[in-house]
Structures are given as structure tokens and as C-alpha cells.
CHARMM-style PDB file with segment names, atoms N, HN, CA, C and O in Angstrom:
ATOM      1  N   UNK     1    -139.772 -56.341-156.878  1.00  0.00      PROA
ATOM      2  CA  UNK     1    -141.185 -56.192-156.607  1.00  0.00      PROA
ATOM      3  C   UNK     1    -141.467 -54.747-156.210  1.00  0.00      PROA
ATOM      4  O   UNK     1    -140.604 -54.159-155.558  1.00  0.00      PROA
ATOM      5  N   UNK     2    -142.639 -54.097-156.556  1.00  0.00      PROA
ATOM      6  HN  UNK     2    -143.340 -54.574-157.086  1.00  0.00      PROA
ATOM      7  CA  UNK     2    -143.073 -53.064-155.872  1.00  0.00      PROA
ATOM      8  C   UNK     2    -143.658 -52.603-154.929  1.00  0.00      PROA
ATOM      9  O   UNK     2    -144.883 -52.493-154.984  1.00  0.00      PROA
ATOM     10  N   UNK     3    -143.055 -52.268-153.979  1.00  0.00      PROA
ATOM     11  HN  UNK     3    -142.061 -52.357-153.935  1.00  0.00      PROA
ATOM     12  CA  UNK     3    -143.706 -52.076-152.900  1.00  0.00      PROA
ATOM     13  C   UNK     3    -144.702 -50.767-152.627  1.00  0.00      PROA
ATOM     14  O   UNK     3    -144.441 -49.600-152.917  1.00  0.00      PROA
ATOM     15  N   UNK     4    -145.908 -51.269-151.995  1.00  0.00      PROA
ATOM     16  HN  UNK     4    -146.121 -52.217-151.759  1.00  0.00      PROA
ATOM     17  CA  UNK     4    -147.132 -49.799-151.529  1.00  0.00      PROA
ATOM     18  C   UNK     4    -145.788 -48.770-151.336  1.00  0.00      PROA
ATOM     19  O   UNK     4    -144.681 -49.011-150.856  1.00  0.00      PROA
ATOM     20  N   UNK     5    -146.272 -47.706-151.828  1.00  0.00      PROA
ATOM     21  HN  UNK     5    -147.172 -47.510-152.218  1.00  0.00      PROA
ATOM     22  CA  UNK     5    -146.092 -46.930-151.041  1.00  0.00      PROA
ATOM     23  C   UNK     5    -146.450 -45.314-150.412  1.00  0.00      PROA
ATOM     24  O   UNK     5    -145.963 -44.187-150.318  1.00  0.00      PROA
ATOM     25  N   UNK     6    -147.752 -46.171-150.046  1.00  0.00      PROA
ATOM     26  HN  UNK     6    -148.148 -47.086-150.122  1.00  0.00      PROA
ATOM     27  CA  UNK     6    -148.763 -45.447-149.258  1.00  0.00      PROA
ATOM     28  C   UNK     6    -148.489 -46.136-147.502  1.00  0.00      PROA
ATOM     29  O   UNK     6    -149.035 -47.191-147.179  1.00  0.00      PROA
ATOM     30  N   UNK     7    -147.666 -45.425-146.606  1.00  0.00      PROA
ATOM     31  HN  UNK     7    -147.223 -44.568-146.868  1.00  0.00      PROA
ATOM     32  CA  UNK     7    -147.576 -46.337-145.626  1.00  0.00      PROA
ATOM     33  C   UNK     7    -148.639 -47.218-145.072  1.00  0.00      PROA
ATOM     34  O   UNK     7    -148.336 -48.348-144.689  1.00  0.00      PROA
ATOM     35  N   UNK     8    -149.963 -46.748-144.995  1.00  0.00      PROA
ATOM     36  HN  UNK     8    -150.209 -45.830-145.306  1.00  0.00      PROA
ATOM     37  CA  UNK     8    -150.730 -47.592-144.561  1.00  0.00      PROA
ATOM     38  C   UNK     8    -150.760 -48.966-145.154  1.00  0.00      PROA
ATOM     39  O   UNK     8    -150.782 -50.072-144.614  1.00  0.00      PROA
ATOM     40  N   UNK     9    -150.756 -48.597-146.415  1.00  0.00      PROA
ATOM     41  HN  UNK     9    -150.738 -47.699-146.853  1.00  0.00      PROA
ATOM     42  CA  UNK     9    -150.608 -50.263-147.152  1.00  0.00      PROA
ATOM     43  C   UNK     9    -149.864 -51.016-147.207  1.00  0.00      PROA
ATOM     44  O   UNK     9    -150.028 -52.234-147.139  1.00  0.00      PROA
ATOM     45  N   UNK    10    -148.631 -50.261-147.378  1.00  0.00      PROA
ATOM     46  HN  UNK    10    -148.499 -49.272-147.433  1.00  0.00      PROA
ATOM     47  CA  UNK    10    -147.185 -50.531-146.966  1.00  0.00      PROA
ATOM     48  C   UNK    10    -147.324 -51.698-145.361  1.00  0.00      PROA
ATOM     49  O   UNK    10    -146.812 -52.792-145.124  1.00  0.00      PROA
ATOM     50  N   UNK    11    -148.167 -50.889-144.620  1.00  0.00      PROA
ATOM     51  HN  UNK    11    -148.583 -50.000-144.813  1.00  0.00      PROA
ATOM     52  CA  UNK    11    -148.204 -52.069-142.994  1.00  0.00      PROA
ATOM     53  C   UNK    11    -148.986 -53.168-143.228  1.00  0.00      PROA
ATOM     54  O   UNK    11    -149.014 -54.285-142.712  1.00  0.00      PROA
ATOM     55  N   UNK    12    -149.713 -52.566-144.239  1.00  0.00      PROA
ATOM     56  HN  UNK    12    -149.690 -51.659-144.659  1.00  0.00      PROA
ATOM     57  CA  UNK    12    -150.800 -54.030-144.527  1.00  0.00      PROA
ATOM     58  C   UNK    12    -149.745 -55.380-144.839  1.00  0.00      PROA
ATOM     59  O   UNK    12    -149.367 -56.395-144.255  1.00  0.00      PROA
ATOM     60  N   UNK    13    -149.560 -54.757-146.016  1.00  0.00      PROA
ATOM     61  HN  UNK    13    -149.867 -53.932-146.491  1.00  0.00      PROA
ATOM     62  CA  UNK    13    -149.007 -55.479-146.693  1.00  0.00      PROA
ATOM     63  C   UNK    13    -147.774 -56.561-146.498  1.00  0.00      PROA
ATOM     64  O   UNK    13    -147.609 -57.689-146.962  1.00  0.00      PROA
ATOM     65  N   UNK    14    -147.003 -55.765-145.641  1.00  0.00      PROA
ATOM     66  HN  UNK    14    -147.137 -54.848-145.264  1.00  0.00      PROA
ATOM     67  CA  UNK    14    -145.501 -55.875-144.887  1.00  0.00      PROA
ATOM     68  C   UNK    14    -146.439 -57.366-143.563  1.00  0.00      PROA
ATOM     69  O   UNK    14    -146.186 -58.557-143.377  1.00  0.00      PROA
ATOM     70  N   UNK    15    -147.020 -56.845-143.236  1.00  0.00      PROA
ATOM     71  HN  UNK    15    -147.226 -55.878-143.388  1.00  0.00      PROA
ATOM     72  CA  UNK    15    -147.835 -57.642-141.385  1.00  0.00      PROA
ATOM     73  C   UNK    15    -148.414 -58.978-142.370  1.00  0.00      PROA
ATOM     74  O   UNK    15    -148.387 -60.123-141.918  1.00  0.00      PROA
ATOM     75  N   UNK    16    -148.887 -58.703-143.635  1.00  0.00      PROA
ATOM     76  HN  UNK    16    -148.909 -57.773-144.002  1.00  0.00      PROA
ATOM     77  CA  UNK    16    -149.198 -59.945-143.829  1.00  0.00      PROA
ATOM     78  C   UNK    16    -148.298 -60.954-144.851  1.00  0.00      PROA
ATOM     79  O   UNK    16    -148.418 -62.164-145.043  1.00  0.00      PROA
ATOM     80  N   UNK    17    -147.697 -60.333-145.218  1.00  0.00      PROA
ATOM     81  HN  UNK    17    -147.600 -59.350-145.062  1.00  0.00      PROA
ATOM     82  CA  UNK    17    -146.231 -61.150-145.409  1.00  0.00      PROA
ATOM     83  C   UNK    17    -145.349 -61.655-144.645  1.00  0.00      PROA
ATOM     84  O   UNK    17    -144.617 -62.558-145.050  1.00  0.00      PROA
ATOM     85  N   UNK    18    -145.280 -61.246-143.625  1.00  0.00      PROA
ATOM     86  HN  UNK    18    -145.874 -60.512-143.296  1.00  0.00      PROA
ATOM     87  CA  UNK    18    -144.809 -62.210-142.057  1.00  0.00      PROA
ATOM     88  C   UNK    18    -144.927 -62.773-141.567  1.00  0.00      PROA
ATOM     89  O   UNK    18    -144.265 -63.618-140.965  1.00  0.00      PROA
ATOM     90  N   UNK    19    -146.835 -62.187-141.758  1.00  0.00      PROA
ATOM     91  HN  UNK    19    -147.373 -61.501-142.247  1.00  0.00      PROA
ATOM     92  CA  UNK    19    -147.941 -63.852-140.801  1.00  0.00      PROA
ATOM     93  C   UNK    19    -147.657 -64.473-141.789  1.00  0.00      PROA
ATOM     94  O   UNK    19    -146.883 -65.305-141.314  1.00  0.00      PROA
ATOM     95  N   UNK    20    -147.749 -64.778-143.330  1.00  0.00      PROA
ATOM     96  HN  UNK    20    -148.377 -64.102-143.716  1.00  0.00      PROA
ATOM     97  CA  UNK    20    -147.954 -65.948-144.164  1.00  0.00      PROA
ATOM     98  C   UNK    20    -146.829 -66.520-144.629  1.00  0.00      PROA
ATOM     99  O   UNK    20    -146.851 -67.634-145.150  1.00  0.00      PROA
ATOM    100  N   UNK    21    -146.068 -66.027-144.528  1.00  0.00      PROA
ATOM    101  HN  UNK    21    -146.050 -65.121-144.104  1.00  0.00      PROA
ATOM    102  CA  UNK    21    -144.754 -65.975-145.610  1.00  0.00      PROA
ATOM    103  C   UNK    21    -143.215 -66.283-145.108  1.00  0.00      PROA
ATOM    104  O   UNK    21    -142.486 -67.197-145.495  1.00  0.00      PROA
ATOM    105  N   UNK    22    -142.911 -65.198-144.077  1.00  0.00      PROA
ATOM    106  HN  UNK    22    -143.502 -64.456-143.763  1.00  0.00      PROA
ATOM    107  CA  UNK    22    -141.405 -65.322-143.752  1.00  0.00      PROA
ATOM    108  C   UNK    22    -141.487 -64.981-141.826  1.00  0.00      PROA
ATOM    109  O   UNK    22    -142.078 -64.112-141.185  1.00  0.00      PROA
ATOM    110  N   UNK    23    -140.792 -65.876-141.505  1.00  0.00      PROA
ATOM    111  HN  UNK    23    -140.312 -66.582-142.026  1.00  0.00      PROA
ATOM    112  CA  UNK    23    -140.139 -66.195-140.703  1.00  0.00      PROA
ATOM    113  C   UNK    23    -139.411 -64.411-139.435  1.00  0.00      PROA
ATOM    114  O   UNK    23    -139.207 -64.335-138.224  1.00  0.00      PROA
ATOM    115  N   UNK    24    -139.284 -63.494-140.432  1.00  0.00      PROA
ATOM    116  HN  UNK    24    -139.449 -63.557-141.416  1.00  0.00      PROA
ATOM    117  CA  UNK    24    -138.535 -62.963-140.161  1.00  0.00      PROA
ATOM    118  C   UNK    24    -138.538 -61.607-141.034  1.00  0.00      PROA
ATOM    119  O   UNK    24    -139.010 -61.692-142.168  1.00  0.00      PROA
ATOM    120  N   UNK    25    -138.117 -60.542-140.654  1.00  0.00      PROA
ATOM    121  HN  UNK    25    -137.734 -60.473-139.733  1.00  0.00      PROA
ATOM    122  CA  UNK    25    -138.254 -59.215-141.378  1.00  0.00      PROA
ATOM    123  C   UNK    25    -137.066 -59.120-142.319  1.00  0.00      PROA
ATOM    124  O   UNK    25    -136.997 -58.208-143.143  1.00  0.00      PROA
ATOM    125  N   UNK    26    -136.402 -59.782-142.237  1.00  0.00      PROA
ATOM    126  HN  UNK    26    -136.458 -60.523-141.568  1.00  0.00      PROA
ATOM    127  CA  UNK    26    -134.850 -59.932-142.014  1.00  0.00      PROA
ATOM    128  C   UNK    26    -135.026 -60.831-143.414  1.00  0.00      PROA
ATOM    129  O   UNK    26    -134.743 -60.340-144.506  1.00  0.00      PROA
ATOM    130  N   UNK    27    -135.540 -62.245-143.267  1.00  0.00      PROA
ATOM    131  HN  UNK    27    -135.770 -62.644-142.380  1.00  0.00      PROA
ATOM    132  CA  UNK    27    -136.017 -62.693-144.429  1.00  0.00      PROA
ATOM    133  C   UNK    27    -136.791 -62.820-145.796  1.00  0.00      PROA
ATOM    134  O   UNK    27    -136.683 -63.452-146.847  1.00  0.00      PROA
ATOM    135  N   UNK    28    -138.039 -61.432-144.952  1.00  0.00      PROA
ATOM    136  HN  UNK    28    -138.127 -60.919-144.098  1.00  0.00      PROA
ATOM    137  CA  UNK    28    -138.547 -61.139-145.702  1.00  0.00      PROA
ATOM    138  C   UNK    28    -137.942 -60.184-147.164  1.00  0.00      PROA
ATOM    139  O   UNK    28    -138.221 -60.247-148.361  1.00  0.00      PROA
ATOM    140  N   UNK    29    -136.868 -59.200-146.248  1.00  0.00      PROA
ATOM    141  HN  UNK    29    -136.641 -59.149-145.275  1.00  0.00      PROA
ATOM    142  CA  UNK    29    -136.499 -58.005-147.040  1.00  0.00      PROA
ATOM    143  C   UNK    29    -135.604 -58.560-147.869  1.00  0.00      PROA
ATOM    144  O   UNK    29    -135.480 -58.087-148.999  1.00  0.00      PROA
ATOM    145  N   UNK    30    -134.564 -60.026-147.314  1.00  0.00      PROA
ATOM    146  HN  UNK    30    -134.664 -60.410-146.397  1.00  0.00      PROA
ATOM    147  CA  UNK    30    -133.812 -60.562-148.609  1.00  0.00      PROA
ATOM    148  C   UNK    30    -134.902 -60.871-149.436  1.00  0.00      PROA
ATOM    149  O   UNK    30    -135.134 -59.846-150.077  1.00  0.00      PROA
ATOM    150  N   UNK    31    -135.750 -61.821-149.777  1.00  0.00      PROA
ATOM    151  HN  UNK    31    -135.561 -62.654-149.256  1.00  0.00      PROA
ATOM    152  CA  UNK    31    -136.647 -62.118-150.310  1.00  0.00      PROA
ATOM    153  C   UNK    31    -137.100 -60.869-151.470  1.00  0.00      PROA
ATOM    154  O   UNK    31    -136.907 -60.816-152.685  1.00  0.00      PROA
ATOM    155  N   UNK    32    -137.655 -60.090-150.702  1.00  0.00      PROA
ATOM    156  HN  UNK    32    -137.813 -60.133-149.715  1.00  0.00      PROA
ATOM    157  CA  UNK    32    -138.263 -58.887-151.787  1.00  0.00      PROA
ATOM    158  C   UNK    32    -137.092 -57.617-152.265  1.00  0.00      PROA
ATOM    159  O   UNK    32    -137.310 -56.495-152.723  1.00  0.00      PROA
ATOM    160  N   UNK    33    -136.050 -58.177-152.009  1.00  0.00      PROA
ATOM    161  HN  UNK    33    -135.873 -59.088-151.637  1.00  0.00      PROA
ATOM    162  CA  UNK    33    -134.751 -57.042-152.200  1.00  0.00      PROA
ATOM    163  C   UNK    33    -135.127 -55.773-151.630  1.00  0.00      PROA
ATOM    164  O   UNK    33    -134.712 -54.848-152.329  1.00  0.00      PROA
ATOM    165  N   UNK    34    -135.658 -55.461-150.781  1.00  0.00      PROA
ATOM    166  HN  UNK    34    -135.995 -56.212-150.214  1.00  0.00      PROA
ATOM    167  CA  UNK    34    -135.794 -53.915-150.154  1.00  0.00      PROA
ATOM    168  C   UNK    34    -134.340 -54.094-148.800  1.00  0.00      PROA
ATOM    169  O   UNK    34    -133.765 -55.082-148.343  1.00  0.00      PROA
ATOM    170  N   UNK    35    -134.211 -52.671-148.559  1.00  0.00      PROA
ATOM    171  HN  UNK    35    -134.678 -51.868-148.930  1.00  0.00      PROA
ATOM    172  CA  UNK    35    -133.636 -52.429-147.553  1.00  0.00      PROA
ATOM    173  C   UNK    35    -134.199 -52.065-146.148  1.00  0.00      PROA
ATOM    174  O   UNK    35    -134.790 -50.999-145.980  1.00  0.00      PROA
ATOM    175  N   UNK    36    -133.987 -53.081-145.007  1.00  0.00      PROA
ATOM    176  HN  UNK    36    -133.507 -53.948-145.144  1.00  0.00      PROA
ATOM    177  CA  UNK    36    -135.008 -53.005-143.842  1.00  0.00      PROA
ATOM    178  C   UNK    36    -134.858 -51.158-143.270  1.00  0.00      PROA
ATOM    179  O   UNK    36    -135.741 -50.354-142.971  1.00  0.00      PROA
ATOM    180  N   UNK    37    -133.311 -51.014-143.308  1.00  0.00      PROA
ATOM    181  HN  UNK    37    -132.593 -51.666-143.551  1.00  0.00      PROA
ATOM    182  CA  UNK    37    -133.421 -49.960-143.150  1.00  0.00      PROA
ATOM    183  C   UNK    37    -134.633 -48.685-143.557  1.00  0.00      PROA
ATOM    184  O   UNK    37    -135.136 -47.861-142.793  1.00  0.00      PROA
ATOM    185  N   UNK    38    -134.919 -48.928-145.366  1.00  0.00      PROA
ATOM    186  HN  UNK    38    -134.511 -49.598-145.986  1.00  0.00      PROA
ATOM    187  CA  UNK    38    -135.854 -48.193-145.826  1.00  0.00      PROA
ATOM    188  C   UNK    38    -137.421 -48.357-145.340  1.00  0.00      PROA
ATOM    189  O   UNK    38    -138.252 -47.493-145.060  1.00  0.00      PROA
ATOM    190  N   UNK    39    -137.514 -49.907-145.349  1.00  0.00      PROA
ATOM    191  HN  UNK    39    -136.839 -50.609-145.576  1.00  0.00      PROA
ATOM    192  CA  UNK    39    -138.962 -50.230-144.704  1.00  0.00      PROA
ATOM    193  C   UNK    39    -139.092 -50.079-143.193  1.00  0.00      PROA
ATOM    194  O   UNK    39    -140.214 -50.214-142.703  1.00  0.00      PROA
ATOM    195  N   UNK    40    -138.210 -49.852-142.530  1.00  0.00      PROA
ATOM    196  HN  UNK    40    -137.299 -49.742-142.927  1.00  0.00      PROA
ATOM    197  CA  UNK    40    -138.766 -49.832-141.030  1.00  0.00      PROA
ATOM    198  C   UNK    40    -138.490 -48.011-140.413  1.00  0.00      PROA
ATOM    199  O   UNK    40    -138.571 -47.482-139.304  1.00  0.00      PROA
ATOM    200  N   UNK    41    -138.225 -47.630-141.477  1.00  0.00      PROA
ATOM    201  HN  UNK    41    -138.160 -48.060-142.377  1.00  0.00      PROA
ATOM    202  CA  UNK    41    -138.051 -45.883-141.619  1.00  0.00      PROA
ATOM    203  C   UNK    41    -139.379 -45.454-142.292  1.00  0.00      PROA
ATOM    204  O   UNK    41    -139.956 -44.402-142.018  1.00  0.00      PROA
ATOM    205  N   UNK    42    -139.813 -46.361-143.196  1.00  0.00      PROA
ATOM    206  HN  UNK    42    -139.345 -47.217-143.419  1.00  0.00      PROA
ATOM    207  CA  UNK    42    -141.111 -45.552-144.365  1.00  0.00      PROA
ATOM    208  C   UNK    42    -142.602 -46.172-142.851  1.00  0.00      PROA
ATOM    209  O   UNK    42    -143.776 -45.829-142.710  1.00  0.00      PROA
ATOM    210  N   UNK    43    -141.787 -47.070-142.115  1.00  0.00      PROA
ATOM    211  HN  UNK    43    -140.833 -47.349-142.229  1.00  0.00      PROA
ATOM    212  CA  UNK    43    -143.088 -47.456-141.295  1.00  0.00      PROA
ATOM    213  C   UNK    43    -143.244 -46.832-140.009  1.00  0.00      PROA
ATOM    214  O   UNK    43    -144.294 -46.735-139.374  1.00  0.00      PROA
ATOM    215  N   UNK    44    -141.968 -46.366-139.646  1.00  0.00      PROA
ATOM    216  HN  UNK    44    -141.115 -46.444-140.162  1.00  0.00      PROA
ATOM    217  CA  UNK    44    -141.772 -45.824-138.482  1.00  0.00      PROA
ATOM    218  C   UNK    44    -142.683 -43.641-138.511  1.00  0.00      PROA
ATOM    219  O   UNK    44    -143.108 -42.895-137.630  1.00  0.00      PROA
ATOM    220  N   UNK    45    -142.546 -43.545-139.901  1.00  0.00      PROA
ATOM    221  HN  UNK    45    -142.200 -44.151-140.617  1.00  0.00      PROA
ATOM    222  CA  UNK    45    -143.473 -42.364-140.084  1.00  0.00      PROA
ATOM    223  C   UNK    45    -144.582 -42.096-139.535  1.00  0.00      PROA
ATOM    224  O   UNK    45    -144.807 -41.080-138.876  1.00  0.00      PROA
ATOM    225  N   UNK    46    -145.830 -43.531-139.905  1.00  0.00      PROA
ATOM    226  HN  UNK    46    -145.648 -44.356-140.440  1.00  0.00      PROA
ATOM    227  CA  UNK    46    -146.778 -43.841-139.500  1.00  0.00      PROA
ATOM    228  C   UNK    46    -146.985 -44.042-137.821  1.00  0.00      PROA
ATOM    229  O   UNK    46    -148.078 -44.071-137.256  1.00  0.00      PROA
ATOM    230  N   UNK    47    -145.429 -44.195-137.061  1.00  0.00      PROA
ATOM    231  HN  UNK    47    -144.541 -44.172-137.520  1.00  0.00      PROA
ATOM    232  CA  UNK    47    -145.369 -44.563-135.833  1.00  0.00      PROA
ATOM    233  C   UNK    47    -145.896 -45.830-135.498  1.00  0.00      PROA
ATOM    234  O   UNK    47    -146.726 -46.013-134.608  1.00  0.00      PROA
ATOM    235  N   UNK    48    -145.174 -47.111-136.559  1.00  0.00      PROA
ATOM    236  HN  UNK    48    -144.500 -46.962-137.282  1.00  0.00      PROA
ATOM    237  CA  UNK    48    -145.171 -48.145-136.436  1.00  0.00      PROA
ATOM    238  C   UNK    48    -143.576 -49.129-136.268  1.00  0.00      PROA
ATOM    239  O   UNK    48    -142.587 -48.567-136.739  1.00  0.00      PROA
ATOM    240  N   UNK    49    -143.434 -50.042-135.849  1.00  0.00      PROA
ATOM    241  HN  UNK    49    -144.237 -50.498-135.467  1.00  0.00      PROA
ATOM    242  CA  UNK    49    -142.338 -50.569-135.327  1.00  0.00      PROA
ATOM    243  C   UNK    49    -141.850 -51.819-135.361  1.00  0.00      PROA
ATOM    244  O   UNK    49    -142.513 -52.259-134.422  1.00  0.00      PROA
ATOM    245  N   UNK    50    -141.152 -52.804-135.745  1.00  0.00      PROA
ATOM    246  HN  UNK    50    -140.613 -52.446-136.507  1.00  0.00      PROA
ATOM    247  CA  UNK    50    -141.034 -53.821-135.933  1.00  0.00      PROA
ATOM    248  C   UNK    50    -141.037 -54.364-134.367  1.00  0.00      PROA
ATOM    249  O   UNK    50    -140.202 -53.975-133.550  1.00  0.00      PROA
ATOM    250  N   UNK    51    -141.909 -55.155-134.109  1.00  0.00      PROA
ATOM    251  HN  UNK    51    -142.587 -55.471-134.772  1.00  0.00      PROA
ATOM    252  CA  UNK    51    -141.333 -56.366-132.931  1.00  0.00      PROA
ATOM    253  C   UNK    51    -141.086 -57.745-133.163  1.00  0.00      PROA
ATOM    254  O   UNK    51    -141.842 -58.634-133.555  1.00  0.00      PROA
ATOM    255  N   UNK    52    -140.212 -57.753-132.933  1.00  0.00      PROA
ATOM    256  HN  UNK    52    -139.598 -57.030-132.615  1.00  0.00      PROA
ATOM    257  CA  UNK    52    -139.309 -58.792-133.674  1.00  0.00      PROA
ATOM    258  C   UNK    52    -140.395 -60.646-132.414  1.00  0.00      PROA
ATOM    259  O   UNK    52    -140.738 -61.776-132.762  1.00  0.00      PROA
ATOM    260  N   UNK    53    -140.447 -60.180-131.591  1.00  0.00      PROA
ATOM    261  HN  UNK    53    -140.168 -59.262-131.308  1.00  0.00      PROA
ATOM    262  CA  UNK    53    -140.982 -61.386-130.870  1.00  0.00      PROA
ATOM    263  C   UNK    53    -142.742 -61.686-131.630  1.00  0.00      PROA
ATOM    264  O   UNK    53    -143.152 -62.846-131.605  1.00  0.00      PROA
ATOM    265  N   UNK    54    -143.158 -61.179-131.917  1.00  0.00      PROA
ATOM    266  HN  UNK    54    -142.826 -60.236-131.938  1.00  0.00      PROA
ATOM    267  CA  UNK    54    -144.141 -60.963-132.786  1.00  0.00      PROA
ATOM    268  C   UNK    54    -144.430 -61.192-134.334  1.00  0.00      PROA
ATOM    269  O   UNK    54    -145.452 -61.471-134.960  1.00  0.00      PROA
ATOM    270  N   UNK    55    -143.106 -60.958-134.692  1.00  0.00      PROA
ATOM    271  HN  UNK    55    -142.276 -60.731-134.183  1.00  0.00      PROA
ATOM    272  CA  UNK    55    -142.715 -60.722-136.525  1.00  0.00      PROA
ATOM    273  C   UNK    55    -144.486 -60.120-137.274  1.00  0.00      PROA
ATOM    274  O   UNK    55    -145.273 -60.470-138.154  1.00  0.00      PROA
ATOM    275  N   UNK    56    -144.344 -58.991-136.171  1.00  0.00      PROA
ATOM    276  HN  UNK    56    -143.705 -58.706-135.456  1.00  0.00      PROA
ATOM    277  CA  UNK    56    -144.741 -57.432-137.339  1.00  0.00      PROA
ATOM    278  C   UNK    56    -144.551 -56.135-136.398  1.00  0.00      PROA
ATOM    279  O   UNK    56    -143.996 -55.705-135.387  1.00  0.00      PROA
ATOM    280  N   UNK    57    -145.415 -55.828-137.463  1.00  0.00      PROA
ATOM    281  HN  UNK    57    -145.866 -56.177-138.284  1.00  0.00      PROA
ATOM    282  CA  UNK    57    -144.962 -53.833-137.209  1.00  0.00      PROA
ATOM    283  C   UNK    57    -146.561 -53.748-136.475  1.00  0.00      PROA
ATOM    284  O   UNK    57    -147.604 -54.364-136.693  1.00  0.00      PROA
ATOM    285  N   UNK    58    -146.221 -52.782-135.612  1.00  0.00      PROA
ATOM    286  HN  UNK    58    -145.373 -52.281-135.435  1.00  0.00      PROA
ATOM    287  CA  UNK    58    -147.183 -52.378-134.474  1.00  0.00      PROA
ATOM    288  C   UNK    58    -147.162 -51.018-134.094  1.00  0.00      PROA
ATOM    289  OT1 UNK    58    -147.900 -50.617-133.194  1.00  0.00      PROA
TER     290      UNK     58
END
């Protein structure tokens, strides 16, 4: 799949695939074959962050 990659959309996109979808960031990224490493680096630019008690980026 292709992912935004415009970070802003990239958070959109990512926050609402978590609320609807997966369980987990962890699940999500098997799911869409990305590497969390890459997505929580392309989000962390923006100075956004995964919280895991939450399942999104903030």
C-alpha cells in the first residue's frame, strides 16, 4: 500500500487506522508492510509520537 507522504496526512491517516482498524501500531504496520521504525521517524519530524495507551500519534 502507499503510504501519504506528506507527514501531516501521513498522521491523519496513520490515527485513523488505529481508531478503526488495528488494535495496535505494531499490528497495524504488519498489516500495511511498513516499518514502524520508518513511520514513527517520518512522524516524529512533525513532533508527533506514538502512545501506545492511546493507540495514536500525538
Amino acid at each position: 500500500m502507499n503510504m501519504p507522504k506528506d507527514p501531516v496526512i501521513l498522521l491523519s491517516f496513520v490515527n485513523t487506522r488505529l481508531r478503526n482498524q488495528y488494535p495496535s501500531l505494531e499490528e497495524l504496520c504488519k498489516s500495511l508492510d511498513v516499518s514502524s521504525e520508518e513511520l514513527t521517524a517520518s512522524l516524529a519530524a512533525i513532533d508527533c509520537y506514538y502512545q501506545p495507551e492511546k493507540n495514536q500519534f500525538l
